[in-house]
C-alpha positions as CSV (number, residue, x, y, z in Angstrom):
1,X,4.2,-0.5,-16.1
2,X,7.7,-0.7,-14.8
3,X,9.0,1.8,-12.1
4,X,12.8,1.5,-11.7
5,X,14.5,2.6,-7.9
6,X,17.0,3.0,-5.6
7,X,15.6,2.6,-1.4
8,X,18.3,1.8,1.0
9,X,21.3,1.2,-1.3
10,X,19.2,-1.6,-3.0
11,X,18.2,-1.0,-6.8
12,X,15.1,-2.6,-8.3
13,X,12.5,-2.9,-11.0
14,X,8.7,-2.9,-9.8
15,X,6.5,-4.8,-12.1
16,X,2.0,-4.0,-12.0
17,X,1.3,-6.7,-13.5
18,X,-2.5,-5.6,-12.7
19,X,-3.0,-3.8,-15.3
20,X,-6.5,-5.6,-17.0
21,X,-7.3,-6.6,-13.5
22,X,-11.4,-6.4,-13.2
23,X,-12.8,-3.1,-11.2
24,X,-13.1,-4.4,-7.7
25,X,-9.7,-6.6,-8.4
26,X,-8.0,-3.3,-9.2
27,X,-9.5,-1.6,-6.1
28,X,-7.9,-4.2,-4.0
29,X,-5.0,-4.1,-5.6
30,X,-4.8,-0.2,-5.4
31,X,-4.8,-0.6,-1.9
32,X,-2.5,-3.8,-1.3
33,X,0.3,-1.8,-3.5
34,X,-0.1,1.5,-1.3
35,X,0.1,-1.0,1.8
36,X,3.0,-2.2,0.5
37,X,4.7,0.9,-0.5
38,X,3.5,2.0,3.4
39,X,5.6,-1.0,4.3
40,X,9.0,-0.5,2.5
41,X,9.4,2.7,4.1
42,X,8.2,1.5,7.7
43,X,11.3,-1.4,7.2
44,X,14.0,0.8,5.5
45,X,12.7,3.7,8.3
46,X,13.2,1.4,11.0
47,X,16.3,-0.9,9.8
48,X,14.6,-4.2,9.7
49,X,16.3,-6.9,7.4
50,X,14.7,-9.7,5.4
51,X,13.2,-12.7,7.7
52,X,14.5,-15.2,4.6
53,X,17.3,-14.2,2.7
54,X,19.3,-17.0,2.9
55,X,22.2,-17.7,0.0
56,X,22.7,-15.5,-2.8
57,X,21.9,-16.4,-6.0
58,X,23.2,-15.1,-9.2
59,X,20.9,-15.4,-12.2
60,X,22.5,-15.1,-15.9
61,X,25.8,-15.9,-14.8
């Protein structure tokens, strides 16, 4: 499943790639994603930047 966004003037494509993972697997990763999501909003909310972003680089160009 694919989820397509816009959060902070960034644009991106989220991939769960979890899809067949086994019950308990899928519980943990139920509750790593919503941690996650919890996360994004807690850094766009409070203006933190990435710790690594280093050089751009262009892909397919």
């Amino acid at each position: 499943m694919a989820r397509n966004g816009v959060a902070g003037g960034l644009t991106g494509t989220v991939l769960a790639a979890a899809a067949d993972a086994e019950a308990y697997n899928g519980v943990k990763t139920e509750f790593r994603e919503k941690l996650a999501r919890v996360e994004i909003f807690m850094d766009l909310w409070t203006g933190k930047n990435p710790k690594f972003l280093g050089e751009p680089v262009w892909i397919g160009k």
